[in-house]
C-alpha positions as CSV (number, residue, x, y, z in Angstrom):
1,X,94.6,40.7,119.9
2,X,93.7,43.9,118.2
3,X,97.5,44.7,118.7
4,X,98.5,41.8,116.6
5,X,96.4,42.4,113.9
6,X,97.5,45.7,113.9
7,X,100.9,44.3,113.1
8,X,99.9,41.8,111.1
9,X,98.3,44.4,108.5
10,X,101.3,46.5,109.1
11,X,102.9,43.4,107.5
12,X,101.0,42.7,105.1
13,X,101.0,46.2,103.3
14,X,105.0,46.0,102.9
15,X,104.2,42.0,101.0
16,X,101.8,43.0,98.7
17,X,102.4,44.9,95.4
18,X,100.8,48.5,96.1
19,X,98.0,49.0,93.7
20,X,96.4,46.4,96.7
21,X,98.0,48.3,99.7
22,X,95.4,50.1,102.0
23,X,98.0,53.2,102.8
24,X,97.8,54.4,106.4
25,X,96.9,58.0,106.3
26,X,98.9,60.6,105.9
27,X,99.0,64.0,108.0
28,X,101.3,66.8,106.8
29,X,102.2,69.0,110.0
30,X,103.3,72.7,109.6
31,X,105.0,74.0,112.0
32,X,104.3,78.0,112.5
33,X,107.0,79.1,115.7
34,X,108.0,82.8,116.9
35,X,106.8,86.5,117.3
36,X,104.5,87.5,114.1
37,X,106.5,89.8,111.5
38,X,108.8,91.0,113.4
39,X,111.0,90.5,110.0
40,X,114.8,90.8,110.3
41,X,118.2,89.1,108.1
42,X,119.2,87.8,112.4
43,X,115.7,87.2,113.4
44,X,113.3,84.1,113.5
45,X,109.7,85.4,112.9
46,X,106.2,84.4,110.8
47,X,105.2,86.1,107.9
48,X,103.1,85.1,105.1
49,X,105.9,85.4,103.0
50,X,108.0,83.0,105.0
51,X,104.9,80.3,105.4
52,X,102.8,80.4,102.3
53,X,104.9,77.9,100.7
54,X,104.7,75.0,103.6
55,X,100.8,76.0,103.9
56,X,100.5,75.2,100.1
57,X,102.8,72.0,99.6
58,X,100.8,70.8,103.2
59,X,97.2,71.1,101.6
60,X,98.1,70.1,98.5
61,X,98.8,66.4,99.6
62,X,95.8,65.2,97.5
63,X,96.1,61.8,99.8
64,X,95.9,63.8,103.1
65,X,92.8,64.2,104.9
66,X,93.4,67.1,107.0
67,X,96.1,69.4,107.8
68,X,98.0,69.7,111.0
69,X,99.7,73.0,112.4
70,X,101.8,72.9,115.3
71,X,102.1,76.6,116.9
72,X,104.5,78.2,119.1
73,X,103.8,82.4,119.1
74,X,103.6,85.4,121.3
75,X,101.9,87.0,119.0
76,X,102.9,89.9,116.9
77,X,101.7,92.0,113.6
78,X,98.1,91.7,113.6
79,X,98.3,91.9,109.8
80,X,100.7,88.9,109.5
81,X,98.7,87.5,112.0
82,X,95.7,87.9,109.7
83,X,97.3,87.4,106.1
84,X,98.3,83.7,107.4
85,X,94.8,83.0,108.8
86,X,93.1,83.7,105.6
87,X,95.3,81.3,103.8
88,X,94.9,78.7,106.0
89,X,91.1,79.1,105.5
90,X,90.9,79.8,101.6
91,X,93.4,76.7,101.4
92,X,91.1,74.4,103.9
93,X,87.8,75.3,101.5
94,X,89.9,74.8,98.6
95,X,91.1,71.8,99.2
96,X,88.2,70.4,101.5
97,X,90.9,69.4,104.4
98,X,89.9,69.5,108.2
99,X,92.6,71.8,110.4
100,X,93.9,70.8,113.7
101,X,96.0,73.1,115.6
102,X,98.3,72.2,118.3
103,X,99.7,74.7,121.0
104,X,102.8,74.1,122.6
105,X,104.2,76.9,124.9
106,X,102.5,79.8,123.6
107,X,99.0,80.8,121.5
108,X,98.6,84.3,122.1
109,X,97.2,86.9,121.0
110,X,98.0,87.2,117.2
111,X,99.4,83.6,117.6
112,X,95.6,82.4,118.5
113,X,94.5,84.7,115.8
114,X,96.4,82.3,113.7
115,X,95.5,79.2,116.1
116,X,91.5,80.2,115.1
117,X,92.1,79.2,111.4
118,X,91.8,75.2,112.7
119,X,88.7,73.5,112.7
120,X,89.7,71.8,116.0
121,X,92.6,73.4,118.7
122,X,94.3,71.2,120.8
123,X,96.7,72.4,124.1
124,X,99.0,71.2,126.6
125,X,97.9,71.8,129.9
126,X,100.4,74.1,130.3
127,X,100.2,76.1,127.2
128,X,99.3,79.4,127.5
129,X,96.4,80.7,125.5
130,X,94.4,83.9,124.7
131,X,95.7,87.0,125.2
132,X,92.9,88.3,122.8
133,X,93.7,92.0,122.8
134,X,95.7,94.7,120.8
135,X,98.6,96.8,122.1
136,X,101.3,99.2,121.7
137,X,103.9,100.7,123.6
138,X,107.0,103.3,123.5
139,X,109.1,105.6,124.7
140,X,109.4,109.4,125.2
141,X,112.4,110.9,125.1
142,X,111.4,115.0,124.8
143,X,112.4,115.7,128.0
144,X,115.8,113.5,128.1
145,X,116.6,115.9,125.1
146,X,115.8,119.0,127.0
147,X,118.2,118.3,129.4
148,X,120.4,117.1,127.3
149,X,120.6,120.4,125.8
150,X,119.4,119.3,121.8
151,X,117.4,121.4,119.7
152,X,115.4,119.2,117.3
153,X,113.7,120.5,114.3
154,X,111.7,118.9,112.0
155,X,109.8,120.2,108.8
156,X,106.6,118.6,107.9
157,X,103.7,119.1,104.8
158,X,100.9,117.8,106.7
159,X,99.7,118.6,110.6
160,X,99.8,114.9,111.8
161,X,102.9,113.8,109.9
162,X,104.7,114.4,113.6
163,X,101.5,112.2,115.5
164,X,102.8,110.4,118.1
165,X,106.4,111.5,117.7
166,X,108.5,110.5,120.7
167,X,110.9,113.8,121.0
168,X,107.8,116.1,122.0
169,X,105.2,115.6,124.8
170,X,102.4,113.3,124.2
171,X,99.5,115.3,122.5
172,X,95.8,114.4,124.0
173,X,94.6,114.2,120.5
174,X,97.2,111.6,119.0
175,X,96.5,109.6,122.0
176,X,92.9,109.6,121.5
177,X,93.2,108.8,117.8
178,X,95.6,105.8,119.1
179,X,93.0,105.4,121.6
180,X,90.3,104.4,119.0
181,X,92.6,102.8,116.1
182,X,93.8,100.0,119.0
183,X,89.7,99.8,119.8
184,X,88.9,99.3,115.7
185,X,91.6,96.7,115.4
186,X,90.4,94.7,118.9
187,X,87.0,94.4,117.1
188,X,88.1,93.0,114.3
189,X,90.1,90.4,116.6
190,X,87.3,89.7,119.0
191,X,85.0,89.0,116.0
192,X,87.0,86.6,114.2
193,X,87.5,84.7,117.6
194,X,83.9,84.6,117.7
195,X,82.9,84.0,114.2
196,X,85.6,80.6,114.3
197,X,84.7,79.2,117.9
198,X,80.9,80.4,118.0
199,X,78.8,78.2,120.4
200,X,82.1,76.4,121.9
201,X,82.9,79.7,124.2
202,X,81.8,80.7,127.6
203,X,79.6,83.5,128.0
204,X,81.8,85.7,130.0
205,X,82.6,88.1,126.9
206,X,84.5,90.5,128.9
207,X,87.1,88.7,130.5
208,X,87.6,86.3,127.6
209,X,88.3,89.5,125.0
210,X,90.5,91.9,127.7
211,X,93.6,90.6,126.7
212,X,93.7,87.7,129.3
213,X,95.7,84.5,129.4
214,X,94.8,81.0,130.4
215,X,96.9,77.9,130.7
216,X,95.7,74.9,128.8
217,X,93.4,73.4,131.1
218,X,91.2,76.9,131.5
219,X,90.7,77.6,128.3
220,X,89.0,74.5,127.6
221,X,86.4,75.2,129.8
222,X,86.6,78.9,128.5
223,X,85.9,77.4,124.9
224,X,89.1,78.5,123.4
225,X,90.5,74.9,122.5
226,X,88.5,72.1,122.3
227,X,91.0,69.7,124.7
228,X,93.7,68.9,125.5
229,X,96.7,66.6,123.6
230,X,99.2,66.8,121.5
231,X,99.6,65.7,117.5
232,X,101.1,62.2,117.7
233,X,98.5,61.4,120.1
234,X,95.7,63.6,119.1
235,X,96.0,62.2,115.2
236,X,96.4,58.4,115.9
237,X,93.3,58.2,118.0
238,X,91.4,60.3,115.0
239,X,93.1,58.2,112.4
240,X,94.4,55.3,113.7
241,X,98.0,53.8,115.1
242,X,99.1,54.0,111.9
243,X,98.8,57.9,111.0
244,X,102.0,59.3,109.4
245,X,102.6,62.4,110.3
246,X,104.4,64.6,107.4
247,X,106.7,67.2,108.8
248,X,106.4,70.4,106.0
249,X,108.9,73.0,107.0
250,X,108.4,76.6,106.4
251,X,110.9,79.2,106.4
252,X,112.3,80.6,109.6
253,X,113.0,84.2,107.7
254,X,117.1,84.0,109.0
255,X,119.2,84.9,106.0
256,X,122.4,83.0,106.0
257,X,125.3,85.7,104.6
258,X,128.3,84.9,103.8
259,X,130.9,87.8,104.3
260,X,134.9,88.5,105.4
261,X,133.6,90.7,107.4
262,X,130.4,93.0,108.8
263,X,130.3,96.1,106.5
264,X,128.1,99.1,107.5
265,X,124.9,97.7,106.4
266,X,125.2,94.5,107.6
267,X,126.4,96.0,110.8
268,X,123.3,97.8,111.0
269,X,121.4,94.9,110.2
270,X,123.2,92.8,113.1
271,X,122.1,95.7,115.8
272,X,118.3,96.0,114.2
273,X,118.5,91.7,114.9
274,X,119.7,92.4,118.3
275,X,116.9,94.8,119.2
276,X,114.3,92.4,118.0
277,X,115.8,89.9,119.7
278,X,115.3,92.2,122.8
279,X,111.8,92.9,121.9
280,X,110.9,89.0,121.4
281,X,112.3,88.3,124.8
282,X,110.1,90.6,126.1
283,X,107.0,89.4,124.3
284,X,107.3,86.2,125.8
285,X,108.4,87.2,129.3
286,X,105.2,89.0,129.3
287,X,103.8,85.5,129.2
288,X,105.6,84.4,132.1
289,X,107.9,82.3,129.7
């Protein structure tokens, strides 16, 4: 019964002129996917540049009552990260719109910084979640260089302007000063994570903020996502069978060029999109996907 009257209003929305209609409502879904500003003319990444524009034509829908963002990240800059979580709240106070987020493979680290702007989260079982943690990594090369047999010089105005440099031996004192920069910036994280989900997470401070992951089904009982589901079926039991879902697309940052050939710039270009390619394979490998 309630399936046939279902239809029947369905029905009798298309009849009836539309200053009588009762709309169903409408959801506009942004969909935020990749590594966090990793920004390149060959690679896919997030930015605030490349989403502020979906995030404002999404809560903007005067008609919609909340805002829906599907996200797909390793993670990434954690200023990116942090730029498009404050727009997503200023816009959500703004505009008085509830937030839903929706994980599919991946909502780590700087990706659930982003996934904590939502007023609700939602997860596959399988997503992976968390990762709430800072880190950086490199290479040293000073001593492949001495046997190579290269002399390298470099003039500086200023004693740290050569901190961390990866031709010489790692100094004690740039790695403590790392040491405490990566310890500022994982307070900043862990606090937002706790100022956004506040009563709804587990005790267990330490494990939850030392850069552990969780499939979906953990981190609801961890707190970090309030259930499990995804948006078509999330949204019609909030709003009813009849939910639109608006899809808002936001830029992927790829540059389409049209040229005869690769010139030296672009060439160079094409090899810095290759190593970031590299370097987001490796993000998400880290993630076991």
């Amino acid at each position: 019964m309630a399936e046939f009257l279902s239809s029947l209003s369905r029905r009798a929305r298309g009849i009836l002129p539309k200053k009588w209609r009762s709309e169903a409502p409408l959801v506009p879904v942004v969909r935020l996917a990749g590594p966090i500003g990793m920004t390149t003319p060959f690679a896919r990444s997030l930015s605030l540049a490349g989403v502020a524009q979906a995030l404002d034509k999404a809560f903007g829908m005067k008609e919609a009552p909340a805002v829906a963002l599907i996200i797909n990240s390793p993670g990434g800059s954690p200023v990116q990260s942090h730029l498009i979580f404050r727009r997503i709240r200023a816009l959500a106070e703004e505009k008085e719109k509830h937030v839903f987020a929706f994980v599919e493979d991946a909502a780590a680290s700087g990706g659930y910084m982003i996934a904590c702007a939502a007023d609700e989260i939602f997860a596959d079982p399988c997503s992976i979640v968390g990762s709430i943690g800072v880190v950086t990594a490199g290479f040293g090369f000073d001593k492949a260089i001495e046997k190579l047999g290269i002399e390298r010089r470099v003039y500086t105005a200023g004693e740290r302007k050569v901190t961390l440099d990866p031709f010489r031996p790692a100094q004690p004192e740039d790695v403590e000063r790392l040491d405490a920069l990566l310890k500022e910036l994982h307070t900043v994280f862990a606090d937002l994570v706790r100022a956004r989900r506040g009563d709804a997470l587990a005790e267990d401070d330490a494990a939850l903020f030392s850069g552990e992951f969780w499939l979906g089904t953990q981190a609801v009982g961890l707190g970090l996502v309030d259930g499990l589901g995804d948006v078509r079926g999330i949204l019609k039991a909030r709003y009813g069978t009849d939910v639109k879902l608006k899809l808002v697309p936001a830029s992927s940052g790829f540059l389409l060029r049209r040229a005869s050939g690769f010139s030296g710039a672009l060439a160079r270009e094409a090899t810095l999109g290759a190593a970031a390619a590299v370097e987001e394979r490796a993000m998400w490998s880290r993630l076991g996907l």
